[in-house]
C-alpha positions in Angstrom: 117.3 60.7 75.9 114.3 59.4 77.6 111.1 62.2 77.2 108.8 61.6 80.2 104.3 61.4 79.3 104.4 64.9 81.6 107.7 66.4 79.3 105.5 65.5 76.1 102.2 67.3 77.5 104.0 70.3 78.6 105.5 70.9 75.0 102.0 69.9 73.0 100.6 72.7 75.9 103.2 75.3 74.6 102.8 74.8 71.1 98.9 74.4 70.7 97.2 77.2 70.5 96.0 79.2 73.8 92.9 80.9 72.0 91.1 78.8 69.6 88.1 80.7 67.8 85.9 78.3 65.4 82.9 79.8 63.2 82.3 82.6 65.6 79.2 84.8 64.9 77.3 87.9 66.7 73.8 88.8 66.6 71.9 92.2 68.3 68.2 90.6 67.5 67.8 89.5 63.8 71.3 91.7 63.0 74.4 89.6 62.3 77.1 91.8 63.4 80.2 89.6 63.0 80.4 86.6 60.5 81.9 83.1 61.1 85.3 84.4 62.3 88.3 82.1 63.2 91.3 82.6 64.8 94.0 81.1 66.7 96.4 82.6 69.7 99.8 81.5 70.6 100.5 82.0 73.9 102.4 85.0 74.5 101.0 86.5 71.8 100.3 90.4 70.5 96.8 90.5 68.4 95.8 94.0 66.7 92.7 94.0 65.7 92.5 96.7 63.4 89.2 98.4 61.7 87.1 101.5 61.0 83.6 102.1 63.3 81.3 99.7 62.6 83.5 96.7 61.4 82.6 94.5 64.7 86.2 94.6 66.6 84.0 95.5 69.8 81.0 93.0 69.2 84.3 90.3 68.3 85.9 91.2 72.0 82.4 91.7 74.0 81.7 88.0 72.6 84.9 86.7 74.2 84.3 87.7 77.6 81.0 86.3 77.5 78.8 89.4 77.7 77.1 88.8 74.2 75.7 85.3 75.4 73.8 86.3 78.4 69.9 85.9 76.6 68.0 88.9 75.7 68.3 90.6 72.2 71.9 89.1 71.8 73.6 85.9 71.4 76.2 84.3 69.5 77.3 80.9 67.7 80.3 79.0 66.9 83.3 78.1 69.2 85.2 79.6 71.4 88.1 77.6 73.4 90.7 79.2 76.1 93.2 76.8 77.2 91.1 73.6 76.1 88.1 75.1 77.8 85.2 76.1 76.3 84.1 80.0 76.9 81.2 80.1 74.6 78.6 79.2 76.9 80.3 80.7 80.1 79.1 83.8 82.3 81.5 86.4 81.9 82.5 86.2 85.8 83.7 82.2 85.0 85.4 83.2 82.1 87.4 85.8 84.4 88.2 83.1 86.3 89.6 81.1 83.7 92.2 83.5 83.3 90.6 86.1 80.7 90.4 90.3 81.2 88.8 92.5 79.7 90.1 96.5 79.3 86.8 97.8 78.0 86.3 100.8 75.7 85.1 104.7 78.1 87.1 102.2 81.0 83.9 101.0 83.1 85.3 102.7 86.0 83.2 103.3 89.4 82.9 106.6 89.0 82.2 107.7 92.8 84.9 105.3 94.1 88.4 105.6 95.0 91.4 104.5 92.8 91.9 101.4 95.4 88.6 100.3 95.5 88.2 100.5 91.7 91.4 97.9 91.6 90.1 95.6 94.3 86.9 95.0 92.5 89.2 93.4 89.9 90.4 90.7 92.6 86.4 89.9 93.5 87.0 86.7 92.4 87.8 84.3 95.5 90.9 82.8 93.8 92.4 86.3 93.9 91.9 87.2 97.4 94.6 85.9 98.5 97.1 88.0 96.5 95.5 90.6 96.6 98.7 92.5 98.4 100.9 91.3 95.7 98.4 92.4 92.5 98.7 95.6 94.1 102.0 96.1 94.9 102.4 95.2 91.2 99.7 97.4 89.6 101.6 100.7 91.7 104.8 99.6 90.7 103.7 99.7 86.9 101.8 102.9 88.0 103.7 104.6 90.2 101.1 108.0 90.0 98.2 105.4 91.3 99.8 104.5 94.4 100.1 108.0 95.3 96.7 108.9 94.7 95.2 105.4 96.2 92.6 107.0 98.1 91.4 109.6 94.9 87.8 109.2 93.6 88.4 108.2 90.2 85.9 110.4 89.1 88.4 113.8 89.8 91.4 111.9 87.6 92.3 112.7 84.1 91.2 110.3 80.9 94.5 108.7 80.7 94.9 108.3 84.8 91.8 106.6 84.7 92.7 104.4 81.8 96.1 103.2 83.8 92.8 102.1 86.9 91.1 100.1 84.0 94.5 98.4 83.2 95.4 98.1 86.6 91.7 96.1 87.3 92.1 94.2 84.6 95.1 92.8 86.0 94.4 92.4 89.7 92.6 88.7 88.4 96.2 87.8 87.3 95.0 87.4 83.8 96.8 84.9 81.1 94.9 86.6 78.5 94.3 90.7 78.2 92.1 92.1 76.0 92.4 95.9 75.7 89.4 97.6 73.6 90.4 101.0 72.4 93.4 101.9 74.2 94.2 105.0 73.4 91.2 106.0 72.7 90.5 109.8 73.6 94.4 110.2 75.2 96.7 112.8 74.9 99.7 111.8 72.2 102.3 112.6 76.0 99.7 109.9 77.7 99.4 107.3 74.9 103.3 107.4 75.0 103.1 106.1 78.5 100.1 104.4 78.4 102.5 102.1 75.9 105.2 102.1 77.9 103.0 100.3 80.3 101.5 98.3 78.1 105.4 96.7 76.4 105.9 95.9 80.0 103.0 93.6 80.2 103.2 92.2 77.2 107.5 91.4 78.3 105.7 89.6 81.1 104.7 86.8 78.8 101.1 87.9 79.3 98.9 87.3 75.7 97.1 90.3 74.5 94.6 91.5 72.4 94.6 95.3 71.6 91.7 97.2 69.4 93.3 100.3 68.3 92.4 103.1 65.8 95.8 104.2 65.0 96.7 101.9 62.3 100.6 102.6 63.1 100.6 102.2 66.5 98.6 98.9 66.3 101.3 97.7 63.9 104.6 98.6 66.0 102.9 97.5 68.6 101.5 93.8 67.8 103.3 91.1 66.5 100.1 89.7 64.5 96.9 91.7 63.2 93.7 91.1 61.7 91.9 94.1 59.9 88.2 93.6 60.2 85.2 94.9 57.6 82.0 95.0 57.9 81.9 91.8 60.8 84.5 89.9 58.5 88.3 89.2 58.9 89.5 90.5 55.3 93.2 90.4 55.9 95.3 88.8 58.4 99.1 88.8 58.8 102.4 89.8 60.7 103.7 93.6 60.4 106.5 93.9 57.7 105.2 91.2 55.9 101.9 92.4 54.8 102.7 96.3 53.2 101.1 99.1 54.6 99.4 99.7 51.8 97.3 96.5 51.4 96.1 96.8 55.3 94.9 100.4 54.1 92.9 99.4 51.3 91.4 96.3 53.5 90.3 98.8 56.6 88.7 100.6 53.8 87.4 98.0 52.1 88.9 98.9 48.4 90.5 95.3 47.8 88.9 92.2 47.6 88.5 90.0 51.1 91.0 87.9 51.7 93.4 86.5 54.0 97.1 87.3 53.9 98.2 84.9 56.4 98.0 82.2 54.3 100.7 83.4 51.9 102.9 85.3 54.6 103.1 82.4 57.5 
């Protein structure tokens, strides 16, 4: 059967990695905060990124999206590649429009602004205007309680209402890749339920995702790779059910020696 030049780059697309991450490291000043870290994503993939406070998941994602390489006190070094593109030495507005979102830890939201407005800054980008209509449409079908309070000041809604807005922005781009930081962070166990819910669905959409989350269970069922990080190191690495829950416990609290599990378990 004959296999066309296009046929053979689609597949070597599908099957190379969509995130690359070479030799990554974070610096506040003189302060390392995450050392030489490497990582690959499949696309379609789940990523928990699992750790206690302190152990550089934030400083990891922040250096994704390009807001650790903008000067000042902070910078980083090493690799980072997105589809064959390098996002390293990208603003974080370019790196948005190479298909990357960010769902940021406290949610970022503008405070004094109304629930549509907040979503529409997500689509500033001019590749997005267009379906703009669409994104939305898709956002209040996921969130059905956000289209009826379209025109509410974000400011007067409830922790996990305003988390489904930070979603919902983050996906108004049209994202390939979405990072949440901290999903559930500060939510009622009711709205972490549906914040979930919501979050299976994109994740059925093909969409790759990263998730930072504290409840070591959760990040588990709801992943289907993790990384536990330690003091700005990867110590442990692996698929759930194949690593035991046990030896990602003593890794997030540091009481085995580093190492990487996904070398032995696929």
């Amino acid at each position: 059967m004959y296999t066309s030049a296009s046929d053979l780059m689609a597949a070597a697309s599908l099957s190379s990695p969509v995130l690359r991450v070479t030799s990554l490291a974070a610096y506040y000043g003189e302060l390392r905060a995450i050392y030489d870290i490497s990582l690959e994503l499949q696309r379609g993939d789940v990523l928990a990124i699992i750790g206690a406070n302190g152990a550089g998941k934030s400083t990891l994602l922040r250096s994704l999206v390009g807001l650790m390489n903008q000067g000042g006190k902070t910078r980083t070094r090493g690799v980072i590649e997105f589809e064959g593109q390098r996002l390293d030495k990208l603003t974080p507005d370019r790196i948005v429009d190479a298909g990357v979102a960010l769902v940021p830890e406290g949610r970022r939201l503008f405070a004094r602004l109304s629930v549509e407005d907040n979503l529409l800054a997500g689509a500033y980008l001019p590749r997005c205007r267009p379906t703009i209509p669409a994104k939305l449409e898709e956002v209040f079908t996921l969130f059905p309680a956000l289209r009826e309070r379209r025109r509410q000041v974000v400011s007067e809604m409830s922790g996990g209402e305003q988390q489904m807005v930070a979603i919902g922005r983050a996906l108004m781009s049209s994202p390939k890749l979405v990072i949440f930081d901290e999903l559930s962070l500060g939510l009622s166990p009711a709205m972490v339920e549906e914040i979930y819910k919501n979050f299976a669905r994109i994740v059925a959409s093909g969409t790759t995702t990263i998730v930072v989350e504290q409840d070591l269970k959760r990040a588990l069922s709801a992943c289907n790779r993790f990384v536990v990080m330690l003091e700005g190191s990867i110590v442990l690495e692996g698929r759930p059910g194949e690593v035991s829950e046990d030896a990602i416990t003593a890794a997030y609290f540091g009481t085995t020696a580093a190492h990487k599990a996904g070398a032995a378990h696929g």
